[in-house]
TORKOL-4160 file (C-alpha; in steps of 0.2 Angstrom, whole numbers, padded with zeros to 4 digits, m for minus):
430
<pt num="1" X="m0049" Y="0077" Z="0119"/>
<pt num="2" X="m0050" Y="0096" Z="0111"/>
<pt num="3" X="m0033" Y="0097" Z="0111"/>
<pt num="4" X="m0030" Y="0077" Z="0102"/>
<pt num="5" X="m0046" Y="0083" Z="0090"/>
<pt num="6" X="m0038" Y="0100" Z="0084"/>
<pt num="7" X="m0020" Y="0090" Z="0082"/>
<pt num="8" X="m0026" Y="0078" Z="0067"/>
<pt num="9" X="m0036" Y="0091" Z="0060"/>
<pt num="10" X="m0022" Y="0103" Z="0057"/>
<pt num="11" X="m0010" Y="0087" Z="0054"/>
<pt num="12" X="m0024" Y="0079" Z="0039"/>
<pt num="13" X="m0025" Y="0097" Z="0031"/>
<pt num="14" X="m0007" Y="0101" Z="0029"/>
<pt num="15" X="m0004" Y="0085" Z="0024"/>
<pt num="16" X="m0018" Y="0086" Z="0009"/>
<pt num="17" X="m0009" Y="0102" Z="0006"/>
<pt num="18" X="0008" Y="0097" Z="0003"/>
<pt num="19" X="m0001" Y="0079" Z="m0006"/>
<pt num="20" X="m0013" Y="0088" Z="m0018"/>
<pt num="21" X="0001" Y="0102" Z="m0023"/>
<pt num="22" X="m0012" Y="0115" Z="m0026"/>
<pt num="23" X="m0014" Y="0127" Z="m0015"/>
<pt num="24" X="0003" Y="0129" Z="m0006"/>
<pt num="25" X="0022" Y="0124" Z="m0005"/>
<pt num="26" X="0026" Y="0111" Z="0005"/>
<pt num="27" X="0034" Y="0123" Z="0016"/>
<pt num="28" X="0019" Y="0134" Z="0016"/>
<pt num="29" X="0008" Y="0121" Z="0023"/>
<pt num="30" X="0020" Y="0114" Z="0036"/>
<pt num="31" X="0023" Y="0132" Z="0043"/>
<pt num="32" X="0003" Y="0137" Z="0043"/>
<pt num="33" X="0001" Y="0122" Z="0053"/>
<pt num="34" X="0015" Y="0124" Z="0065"/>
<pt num="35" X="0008" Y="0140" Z="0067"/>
<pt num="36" X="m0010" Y="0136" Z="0072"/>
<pt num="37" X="m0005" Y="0121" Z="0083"/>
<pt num="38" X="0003" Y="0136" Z="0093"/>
<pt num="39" X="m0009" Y="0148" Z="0092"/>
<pt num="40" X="m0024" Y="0136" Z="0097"/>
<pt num="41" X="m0012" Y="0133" Z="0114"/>
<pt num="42" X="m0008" Y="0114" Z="0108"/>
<pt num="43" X="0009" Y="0117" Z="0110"/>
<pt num="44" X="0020" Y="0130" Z="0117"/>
<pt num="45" X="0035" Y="0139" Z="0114"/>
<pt num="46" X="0046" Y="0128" Z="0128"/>
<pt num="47" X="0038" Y="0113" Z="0121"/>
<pt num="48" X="0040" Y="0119" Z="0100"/>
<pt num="49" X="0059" Y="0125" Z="0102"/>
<pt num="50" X="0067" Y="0116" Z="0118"/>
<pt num="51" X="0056" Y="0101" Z="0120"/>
<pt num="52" X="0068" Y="0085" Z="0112"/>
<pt num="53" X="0053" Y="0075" Z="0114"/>
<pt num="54" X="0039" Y="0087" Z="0107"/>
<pt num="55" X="0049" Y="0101" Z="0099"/>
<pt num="56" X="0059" Y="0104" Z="0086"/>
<pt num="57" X="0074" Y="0093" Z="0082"/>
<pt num="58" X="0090" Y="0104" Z="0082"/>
<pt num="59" X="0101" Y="0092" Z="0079"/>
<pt num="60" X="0092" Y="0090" Z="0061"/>
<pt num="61" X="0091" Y="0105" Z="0057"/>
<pt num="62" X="0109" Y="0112" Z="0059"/>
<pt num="63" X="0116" Y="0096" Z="0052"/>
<pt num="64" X="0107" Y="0098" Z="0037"/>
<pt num="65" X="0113" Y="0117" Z="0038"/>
<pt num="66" X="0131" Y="0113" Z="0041"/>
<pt num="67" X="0131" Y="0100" Z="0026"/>
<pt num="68" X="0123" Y="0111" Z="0015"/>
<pt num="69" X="0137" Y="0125" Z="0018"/>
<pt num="70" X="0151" Y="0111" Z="0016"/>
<pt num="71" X="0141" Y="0106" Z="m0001"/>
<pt num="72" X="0140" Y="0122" Z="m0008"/>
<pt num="73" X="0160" Y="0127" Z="m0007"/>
<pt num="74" X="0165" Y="0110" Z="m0014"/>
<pt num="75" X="0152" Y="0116" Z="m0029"/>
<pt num="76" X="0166" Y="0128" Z="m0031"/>
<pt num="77" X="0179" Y="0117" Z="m0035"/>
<pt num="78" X="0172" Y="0107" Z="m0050"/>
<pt num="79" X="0171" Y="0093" Z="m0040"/>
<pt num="80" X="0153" Y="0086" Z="m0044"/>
<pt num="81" X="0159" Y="0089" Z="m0063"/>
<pt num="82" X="0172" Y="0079" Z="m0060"/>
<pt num="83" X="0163" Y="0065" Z="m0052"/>
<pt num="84" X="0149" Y="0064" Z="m0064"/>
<pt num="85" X="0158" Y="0063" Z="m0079"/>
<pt num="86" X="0169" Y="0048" Z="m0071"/>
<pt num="87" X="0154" Y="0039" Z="m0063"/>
<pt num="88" X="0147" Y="0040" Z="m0084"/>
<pt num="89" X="0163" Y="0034" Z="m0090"/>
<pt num="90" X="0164" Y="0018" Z="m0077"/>
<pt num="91" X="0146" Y="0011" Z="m0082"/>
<pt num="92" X="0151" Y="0017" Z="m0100"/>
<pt num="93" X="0136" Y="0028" Z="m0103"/>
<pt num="94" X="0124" Y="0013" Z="m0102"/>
<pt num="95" X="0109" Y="0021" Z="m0089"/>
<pt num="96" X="0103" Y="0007" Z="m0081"/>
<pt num="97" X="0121" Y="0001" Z="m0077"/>
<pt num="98" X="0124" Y="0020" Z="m0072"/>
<pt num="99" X="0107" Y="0021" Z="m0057"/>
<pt num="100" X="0113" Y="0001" Z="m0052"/>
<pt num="101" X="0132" Y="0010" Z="m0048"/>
<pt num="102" X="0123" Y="0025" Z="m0040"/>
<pt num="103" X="0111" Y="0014" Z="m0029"/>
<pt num="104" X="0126" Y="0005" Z="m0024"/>
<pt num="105" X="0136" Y="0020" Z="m0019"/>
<pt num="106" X="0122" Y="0029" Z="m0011"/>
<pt num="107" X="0118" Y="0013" Z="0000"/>
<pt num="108" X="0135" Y="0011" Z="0004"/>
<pt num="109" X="0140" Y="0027" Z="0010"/>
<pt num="110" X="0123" Y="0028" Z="0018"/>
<pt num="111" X="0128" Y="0015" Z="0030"/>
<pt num="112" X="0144" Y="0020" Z="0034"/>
<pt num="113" X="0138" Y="0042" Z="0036"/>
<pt num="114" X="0122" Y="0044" Z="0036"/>
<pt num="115" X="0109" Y="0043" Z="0022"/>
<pt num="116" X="0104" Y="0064" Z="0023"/>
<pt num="117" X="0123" Y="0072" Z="0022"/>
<pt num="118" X="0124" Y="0056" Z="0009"/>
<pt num="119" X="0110" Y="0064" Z="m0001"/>
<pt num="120" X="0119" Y="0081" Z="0000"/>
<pt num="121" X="0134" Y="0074" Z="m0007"/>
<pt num="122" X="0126" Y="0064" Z="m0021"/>
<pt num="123" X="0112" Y="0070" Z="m0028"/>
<pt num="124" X="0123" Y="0087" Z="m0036"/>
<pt num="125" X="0133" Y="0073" Z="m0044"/>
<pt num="126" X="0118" Y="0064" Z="m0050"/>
<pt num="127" X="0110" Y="0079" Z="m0059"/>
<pt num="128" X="0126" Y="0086" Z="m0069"/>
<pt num="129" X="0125" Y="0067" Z="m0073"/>
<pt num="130" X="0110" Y="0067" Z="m0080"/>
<pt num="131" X="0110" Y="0084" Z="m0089"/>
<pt num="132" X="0127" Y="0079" Z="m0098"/>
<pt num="133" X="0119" Y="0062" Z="m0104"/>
<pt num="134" X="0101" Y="0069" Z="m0108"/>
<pt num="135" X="0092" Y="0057" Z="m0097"/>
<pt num="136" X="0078" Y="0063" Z="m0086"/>
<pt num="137" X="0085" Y="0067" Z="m0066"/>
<pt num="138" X="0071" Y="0061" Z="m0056"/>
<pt num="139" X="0069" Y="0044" Z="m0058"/>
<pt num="140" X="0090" Y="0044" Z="m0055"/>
<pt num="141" X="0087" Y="0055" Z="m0038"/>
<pt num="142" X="0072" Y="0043" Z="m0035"/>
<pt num="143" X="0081" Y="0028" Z="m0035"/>
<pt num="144" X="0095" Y="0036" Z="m0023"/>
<pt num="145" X="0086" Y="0041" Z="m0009"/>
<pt num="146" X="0077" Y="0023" Z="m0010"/>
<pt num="147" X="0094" Y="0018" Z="m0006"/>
<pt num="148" X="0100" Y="0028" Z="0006"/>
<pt num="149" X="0085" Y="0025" Z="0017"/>
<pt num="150" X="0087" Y="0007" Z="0014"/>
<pt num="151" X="0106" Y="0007" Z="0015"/>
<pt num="152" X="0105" Y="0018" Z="0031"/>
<pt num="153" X="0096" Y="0002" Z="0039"/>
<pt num="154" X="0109" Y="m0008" Z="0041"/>
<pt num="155" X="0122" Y="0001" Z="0054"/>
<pt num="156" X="0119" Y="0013" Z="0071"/>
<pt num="157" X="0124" Y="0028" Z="0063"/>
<pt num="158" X="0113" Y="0026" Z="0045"/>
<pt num="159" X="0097" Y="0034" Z="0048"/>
<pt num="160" X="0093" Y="0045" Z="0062"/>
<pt num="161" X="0080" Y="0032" Z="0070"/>
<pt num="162" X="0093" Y="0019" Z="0074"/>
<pt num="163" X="0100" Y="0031" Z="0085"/>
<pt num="164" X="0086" Y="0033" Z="0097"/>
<pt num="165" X="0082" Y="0015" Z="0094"/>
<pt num="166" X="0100" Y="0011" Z="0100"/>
<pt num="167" X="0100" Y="0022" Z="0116"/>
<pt num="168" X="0083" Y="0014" Z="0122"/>
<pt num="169" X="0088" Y="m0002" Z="0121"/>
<pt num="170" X="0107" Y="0000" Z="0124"/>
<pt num="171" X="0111" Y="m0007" Z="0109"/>
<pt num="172" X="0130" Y="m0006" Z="0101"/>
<pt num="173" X="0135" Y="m0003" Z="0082"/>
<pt num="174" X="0139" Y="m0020" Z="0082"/>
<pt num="175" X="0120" Y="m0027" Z="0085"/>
<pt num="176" X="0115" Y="m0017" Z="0071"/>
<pt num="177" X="0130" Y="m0022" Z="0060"/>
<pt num="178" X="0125" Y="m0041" Z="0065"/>
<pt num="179" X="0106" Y="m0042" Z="0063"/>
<pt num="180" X="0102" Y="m0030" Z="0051"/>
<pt num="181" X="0117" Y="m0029" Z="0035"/>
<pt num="182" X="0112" Y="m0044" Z="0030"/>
<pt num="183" X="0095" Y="m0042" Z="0025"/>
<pt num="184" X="0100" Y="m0026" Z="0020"/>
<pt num="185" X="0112" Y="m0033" Z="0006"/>
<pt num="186" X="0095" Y="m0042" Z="0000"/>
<pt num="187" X="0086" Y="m0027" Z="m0001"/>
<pt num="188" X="0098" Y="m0018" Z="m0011"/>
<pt num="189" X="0097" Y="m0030" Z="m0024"/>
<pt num="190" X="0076" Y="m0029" Z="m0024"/>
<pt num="191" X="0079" Y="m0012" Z="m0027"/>
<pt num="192" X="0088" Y="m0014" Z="m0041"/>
<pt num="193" X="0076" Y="m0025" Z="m0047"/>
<pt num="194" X="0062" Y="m0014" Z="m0045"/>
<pt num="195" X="0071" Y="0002" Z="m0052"/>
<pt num="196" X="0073" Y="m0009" Z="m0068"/>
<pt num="197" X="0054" Y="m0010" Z="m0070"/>
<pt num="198" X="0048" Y="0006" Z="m0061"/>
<pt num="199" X="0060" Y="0017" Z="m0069"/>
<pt num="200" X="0060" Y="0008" Z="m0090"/>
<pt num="201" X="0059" Y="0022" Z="m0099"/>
<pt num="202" X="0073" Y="0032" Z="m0089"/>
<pt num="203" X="0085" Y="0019" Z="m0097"/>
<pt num="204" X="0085" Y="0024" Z="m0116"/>
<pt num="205" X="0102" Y="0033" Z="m0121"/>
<pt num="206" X="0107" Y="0048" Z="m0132"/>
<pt num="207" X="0122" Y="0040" Z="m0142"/>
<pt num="208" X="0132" Y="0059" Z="m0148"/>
<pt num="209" X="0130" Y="0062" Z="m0129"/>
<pt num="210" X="0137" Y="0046" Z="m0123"/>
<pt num="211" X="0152" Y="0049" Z="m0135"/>
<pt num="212" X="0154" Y="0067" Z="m0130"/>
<pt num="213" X="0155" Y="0062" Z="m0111"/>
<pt num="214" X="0168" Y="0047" Z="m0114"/>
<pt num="215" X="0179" Y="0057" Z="m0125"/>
<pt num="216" X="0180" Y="0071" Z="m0108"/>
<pt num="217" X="0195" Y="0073" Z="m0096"/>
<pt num="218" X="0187" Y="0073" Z="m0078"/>
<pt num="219" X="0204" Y="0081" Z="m0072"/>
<pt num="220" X="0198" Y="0097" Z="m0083"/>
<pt num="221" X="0185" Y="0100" Z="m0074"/>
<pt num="222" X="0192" Y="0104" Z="m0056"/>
<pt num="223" X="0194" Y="0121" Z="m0057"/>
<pt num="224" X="0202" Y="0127" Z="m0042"/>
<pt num="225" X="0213" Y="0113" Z="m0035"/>
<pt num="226" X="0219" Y="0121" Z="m0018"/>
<pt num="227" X="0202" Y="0123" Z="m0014"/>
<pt num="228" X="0196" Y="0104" Z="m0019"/>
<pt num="229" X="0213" Y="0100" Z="m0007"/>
<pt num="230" X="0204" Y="0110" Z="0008"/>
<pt num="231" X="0187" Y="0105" Z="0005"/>
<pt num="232" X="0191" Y="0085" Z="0006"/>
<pt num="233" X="0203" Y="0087" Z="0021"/>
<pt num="234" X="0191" Y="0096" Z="0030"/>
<pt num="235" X="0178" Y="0086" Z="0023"/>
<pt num="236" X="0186" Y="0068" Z="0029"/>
<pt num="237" X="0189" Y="0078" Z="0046"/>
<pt num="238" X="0170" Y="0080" Z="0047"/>
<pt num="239" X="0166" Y="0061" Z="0041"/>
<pt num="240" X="0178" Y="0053" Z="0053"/>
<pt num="241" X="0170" Y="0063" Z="0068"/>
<pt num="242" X="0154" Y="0058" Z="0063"/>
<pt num="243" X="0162" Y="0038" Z="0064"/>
<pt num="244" X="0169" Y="0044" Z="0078"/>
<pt num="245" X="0158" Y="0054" Z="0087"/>
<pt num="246" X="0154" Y="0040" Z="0100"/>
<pt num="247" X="0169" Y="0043" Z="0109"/>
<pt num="248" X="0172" Y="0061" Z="0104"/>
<pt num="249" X="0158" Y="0066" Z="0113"/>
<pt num="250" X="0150" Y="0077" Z="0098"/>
<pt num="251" X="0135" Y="0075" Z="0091"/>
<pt num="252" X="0133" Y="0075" Z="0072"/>
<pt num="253" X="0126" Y="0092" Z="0070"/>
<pt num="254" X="0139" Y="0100" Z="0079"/>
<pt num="255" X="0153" Y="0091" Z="0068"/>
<pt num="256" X="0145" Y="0097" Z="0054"/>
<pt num="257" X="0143" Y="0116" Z="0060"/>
<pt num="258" X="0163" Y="0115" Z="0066"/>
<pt num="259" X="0166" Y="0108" Z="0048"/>
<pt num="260" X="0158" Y="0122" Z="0040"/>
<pt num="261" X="0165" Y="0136" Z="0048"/>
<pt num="262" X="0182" Y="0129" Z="0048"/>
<pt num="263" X="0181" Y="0125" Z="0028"/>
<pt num="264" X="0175" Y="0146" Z="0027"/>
<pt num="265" X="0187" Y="0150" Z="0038"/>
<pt num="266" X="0203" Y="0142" Z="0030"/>
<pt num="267" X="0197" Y="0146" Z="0012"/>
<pt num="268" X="0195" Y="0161" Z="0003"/>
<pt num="269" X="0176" Y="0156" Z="m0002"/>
<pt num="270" X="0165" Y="0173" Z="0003"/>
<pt num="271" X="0149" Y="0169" Z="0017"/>
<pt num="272" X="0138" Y="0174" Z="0002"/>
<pt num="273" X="0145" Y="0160" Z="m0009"/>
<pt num="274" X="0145" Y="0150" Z="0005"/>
<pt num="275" X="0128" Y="0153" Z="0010"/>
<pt num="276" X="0119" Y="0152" Z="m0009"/>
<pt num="277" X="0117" Y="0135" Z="m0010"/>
<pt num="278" X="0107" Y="0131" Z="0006"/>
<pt num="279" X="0091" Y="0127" Z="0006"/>
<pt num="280" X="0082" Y="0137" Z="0017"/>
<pt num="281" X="0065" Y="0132" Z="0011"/>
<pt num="282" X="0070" Y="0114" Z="0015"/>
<pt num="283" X="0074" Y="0120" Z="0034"/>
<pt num="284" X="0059" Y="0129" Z="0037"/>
<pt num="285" X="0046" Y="0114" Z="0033"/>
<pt num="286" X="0058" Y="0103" Z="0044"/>
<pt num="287" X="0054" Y="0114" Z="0057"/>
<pt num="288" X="0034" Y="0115" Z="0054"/>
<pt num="289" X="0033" Y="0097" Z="0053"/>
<pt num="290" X="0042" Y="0094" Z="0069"/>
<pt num="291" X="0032" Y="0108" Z="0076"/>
<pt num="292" X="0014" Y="0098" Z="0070"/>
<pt num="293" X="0020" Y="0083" Z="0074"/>
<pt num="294" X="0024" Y="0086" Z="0093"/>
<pt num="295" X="0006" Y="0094" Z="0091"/>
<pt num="296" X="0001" Y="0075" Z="0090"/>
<pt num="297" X="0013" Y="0072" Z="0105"/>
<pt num="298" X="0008" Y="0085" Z="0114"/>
<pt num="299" X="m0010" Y="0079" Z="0113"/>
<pt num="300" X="m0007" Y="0062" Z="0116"/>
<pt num="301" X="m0014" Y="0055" Z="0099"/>
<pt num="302" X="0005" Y="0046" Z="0095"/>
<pt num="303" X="0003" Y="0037" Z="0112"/>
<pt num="304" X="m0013" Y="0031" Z="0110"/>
<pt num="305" X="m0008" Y="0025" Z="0094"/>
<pt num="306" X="0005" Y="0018" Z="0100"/>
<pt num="307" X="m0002" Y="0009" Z="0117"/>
<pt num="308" X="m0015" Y="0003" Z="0105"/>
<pt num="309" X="m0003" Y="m0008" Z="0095"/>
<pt num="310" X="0004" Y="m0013" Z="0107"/>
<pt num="311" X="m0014" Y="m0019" Z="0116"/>
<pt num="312" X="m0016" Y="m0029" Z="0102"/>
<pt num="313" X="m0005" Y="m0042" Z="0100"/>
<pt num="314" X="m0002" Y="m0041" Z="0119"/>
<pt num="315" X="0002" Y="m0060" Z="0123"/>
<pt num="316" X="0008" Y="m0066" Z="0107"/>
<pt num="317" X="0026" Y="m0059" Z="0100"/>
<pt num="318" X="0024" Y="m0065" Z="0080"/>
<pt num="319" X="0012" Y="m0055" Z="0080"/>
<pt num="320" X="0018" Y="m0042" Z="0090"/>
<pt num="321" X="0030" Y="m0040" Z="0079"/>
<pt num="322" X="0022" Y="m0040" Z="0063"/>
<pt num="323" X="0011" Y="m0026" Z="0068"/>
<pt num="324" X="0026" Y="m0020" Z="0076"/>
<pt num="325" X="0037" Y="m0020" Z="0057"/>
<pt num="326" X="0023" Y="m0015" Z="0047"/>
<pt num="327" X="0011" Y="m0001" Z="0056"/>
<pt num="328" X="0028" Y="0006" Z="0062"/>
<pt num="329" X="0031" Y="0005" Z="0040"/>
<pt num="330" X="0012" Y="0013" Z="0039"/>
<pt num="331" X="0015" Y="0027" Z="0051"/>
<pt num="332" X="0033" Y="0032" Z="0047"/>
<pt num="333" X="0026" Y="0034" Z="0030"/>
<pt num="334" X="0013" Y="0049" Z="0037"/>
<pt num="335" X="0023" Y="0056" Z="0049"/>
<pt num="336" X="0041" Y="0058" Z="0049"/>
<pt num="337" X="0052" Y="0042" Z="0055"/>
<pt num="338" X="0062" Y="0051" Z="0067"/>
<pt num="339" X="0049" Y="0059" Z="0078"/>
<pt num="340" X="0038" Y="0043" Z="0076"/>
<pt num="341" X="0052" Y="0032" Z="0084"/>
<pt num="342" X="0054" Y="0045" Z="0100"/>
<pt num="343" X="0036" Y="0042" Z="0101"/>
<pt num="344" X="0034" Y="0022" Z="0100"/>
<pt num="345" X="0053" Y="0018" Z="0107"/>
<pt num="346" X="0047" Y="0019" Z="0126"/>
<pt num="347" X="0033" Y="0007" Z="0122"/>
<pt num="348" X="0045" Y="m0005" Z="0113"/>
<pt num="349" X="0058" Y="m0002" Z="0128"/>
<pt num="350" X="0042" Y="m0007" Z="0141"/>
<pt num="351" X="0039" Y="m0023" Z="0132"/>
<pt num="352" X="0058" Y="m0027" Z="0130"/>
<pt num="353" X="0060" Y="m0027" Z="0150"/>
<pt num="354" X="0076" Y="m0024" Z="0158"/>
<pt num="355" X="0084" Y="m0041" Z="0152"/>
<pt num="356" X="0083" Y="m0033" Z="0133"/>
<pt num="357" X="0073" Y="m0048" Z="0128"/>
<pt num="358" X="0065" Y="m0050" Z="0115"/>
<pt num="359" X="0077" Y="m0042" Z="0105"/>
<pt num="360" X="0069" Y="m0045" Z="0087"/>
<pt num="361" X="0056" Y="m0029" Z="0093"/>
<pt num="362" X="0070" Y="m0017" Z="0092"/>
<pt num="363" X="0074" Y="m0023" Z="0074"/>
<pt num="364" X="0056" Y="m0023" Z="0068"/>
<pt num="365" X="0053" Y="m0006" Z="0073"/>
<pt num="366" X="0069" Y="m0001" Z="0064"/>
<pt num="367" X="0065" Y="m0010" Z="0049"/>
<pt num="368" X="0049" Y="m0002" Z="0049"/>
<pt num="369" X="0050" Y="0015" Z="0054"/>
<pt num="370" X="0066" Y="0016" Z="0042"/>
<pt num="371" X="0059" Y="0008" Z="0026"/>
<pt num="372" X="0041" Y="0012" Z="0028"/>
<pt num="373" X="0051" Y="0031" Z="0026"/>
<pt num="374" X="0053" Y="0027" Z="0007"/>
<pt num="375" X="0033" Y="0026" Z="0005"/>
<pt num="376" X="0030" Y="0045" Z="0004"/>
<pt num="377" X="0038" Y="0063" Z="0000"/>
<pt num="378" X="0039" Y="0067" Z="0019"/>
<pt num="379" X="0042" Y="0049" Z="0026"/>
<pt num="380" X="0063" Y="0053" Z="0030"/>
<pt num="381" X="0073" Y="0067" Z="0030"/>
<pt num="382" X="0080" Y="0063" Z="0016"/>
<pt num="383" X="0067" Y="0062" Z="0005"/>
<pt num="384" X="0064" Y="0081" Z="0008"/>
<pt num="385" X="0081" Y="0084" Z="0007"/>
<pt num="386" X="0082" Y="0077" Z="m0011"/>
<pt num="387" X="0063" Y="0085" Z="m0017"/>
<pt num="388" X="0070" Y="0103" Z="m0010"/>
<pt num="389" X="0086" Y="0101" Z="m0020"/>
<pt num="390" X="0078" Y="0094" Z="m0035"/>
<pt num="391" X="0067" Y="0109" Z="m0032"/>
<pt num="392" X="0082" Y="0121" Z="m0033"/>
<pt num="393" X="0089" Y="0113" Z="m0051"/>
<pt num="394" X="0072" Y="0115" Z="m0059"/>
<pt num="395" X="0066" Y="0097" Z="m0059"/>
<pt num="396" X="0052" Y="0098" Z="m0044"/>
<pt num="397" X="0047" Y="0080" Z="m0040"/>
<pt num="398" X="0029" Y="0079" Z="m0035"/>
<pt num="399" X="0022" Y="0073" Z="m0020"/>
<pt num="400" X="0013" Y="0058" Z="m0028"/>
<pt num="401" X="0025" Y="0059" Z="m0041"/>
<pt num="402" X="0037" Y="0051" Z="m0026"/>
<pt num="403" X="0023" Y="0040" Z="m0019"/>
<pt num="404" X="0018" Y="0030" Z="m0032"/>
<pt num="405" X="0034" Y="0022" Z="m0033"/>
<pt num="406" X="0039" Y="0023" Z="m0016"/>
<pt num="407" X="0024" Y="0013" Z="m0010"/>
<pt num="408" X="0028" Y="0000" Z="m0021"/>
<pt num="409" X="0048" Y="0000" Z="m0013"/>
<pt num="410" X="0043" Y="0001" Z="0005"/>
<pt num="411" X="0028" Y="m0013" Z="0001"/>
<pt num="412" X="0042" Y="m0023" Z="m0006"/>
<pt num="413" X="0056" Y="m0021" Z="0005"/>
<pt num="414" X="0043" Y="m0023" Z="0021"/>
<pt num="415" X="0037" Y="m0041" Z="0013"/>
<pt num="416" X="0055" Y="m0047" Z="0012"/>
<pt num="417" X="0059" Y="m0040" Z="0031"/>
<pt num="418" X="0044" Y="m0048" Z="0036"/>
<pt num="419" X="0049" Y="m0064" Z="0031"/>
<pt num="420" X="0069" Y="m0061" Z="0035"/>
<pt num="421" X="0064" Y="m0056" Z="0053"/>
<pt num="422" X="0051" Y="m0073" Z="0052"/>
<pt num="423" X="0065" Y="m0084" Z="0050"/>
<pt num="424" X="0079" Y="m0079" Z="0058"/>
<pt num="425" X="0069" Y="m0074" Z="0076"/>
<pt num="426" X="0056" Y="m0086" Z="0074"/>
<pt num="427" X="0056" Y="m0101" Z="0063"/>
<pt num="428" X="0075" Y="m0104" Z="0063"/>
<pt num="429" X="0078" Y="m0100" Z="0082"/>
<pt num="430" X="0065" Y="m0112" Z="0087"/>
């Protein structure tokens, strides 16, 4: 009970830290309380480092780490010049039309990677973006990682939590594909809508710099064309193992690592250059969080939390299932998704039965756990990885800077589910 006492307390503190901004970085406060959940015996080394259940998540941490290598030398290449000033010329400098292509690119590929090297990939493009048009970055990086989180939703491989969720309940890419794209394609365009209203003053344009950025040549701004050449091919390498890693046998963060040593080994980019862009500080508060958050495990507060759901809408699966979509939306907006769905999967699965009936509680836990991510700063993995790089360009975003809006997104997106995941399972199936 101590031990389950001492969790929350360290968990609340650091998390008015990083939410109040004042008194420490975000990394500061997740590493302080890593560090006191170890040294008040809460958890231990075996459990903090090697633990996949309590510990730190590895695969996380060195996929970010490989992505961000692979990032920084295609920086080199001009390549995110190039991209940003062809993106302004397809919606013709228009901002509004320019976020609605971005959301639809970012959900897009979000689906088909995964919505954190998706991050990685867009949001360097987004801010040369908004610097050559004059238009303010974050409500442009806001509406992004909105989408990659919703996007990621829809297939196996999107967002980390469908992962677990799929092994649990031995579920293919397929089933994903088949019962949760479709309302995805729905959310996408709420999204929109919302960003329209959210985000109205981000959509008022600087004419001289419109017509400077239509009369450019994207092709002048590659600069090193033998390097773009290697970067894509090992890049598409990296992307087709990550589809393919299924029956490859690796997993993402070991694709990602192979990728990045390849791309310095075949290129003549130095390990400094290669190393400059990563962001170390982003890494370090992954690993605190993880660290606090098996704290909880550890401690048993995330299974009693858990178990208690459950408990109570024993006997009736509607409401099950509500409380399943939306505390699983409440909770993943506190804590981090991923290690949230390794906690409430095996009470899911218990439920489920052997027979994988009903089914509809694997996609309300998705759909909570991955959406209820776009409610807060440190909801998803990519949500930090977009604050740490917004961070890095001089354009912080705040924690309630993020949460303002993205309680209104997840609120919204949840609602819709709801009643998506009541019609097709319930109403309609009757």
């Amino acid at each position: 009970m101590l031990a389950a006492i001492a969790a929350c307390v360290i968990f609340l503190g650091a998390y008015v830290l990083i939410a109040t901004e004042k008194w420490a970085t975000r990394t500061a406060a997740a590493l302080g309380g890593a560090a006191l959940v170890l040294a008040l015996g809460i958890s231990d080394a075996e459990a903090a480092f090697f633990s996949e259940e309590t510990g730190v998540d590895w695969n996380v941490v060195f996929l970010l780490l490989g992505m961000m290598i692979i990032v920084s030398v295609m920086r080199e290449t001009g390549v995110f010049e190039y991209l940003a000033i062809w993106a302004a010329k397809r919606a013709r400098g228009r901002p509004f039309t320019l976020m609605v292509l971005l959301i639809l690119i970012t959900a897009t590929a979000s689906a088909l990677l995964d919505n954190v090297t998706t991050v990685l990939l867009i949001a360097p493009v987004t801010i040369l973006l908004c610097q050559r048009l004059a238009l303010p970055v974050v409500p442009y990086l806001l509406a992004e990682v909105f989408a990659s989180n919703i996007g990621g939703t829809a297939t196996l491989v999107g967002d980390p939590p469908n992962i677990i969720i799929a092994s649990r309940g031995g579920l293919s890419f397929n089933d994903f594909l088949l019962h949760l794209a479709p309302v995805v394609v729905v959310l996408i365009a709420v999204l929109i809508g919302l960003c329209r209203w959210r985000f109205a003053d981000a959509f008022r344009s600087d004419e001289k710099r419109v017509a400077e950025i239509l009369a450019l040549n994207e092709r002048e701004a590659i600069q090193d064309h033998r390097l773009l050449v290697q970067s894509l091919v090992v890049l598409g390498l990296v992307l087709a193992a990550f589809v393919l890693s299924p029956v490859l046998g690796y997993e993402p963060s070991v694709v990602a690592l192979l990728g990045a040593g390849l791309l310095i080994a075949v290129t003549r980019v130095t390990t400094e250059t290669a190393l400059q862009d990563v962001e170390w500080g982003t890494l370090a508060f992954f690993m605190g969080l993880f660290i606090m958050v098996g704290g909880l495990v550890e401690s048993g507060v995330l299974d009693a939390l858990a178990n208690s759901v459950a408990d109570f809408a024993s006997g009736n699966l509607l409401a099950f299932t509500g409380v399943l979509l939306w505390g699983s939306g409440l909770l993943s907006g506190i804590v981090d998704n991923i290690p949230y769905v390794a906690s409430m999967s095996p009470v899911a699965a218990g439920i489920v039965g052997p027979d994988g009936e009903p089914q509809v509680l694997w996609w309300a836990l998705a759909l909570g756990a991955d959406l209820g991510g776009n409610a807060t700063l440190i909801g998803a993995s990519a949500n930090v990885v977009v604050a740490g790089i917004a961070a890095r360009n001089g354009t912080p975003i705040g924690f309630w800077q993020f949460t303002r809006h993205g309680l209104v997104i997840a609120g919204a997106t949840l609602a819709v589910s709801t009643l998506y995941v009541w019609l097709r399972y319930f109403a309609l199936a009757a």
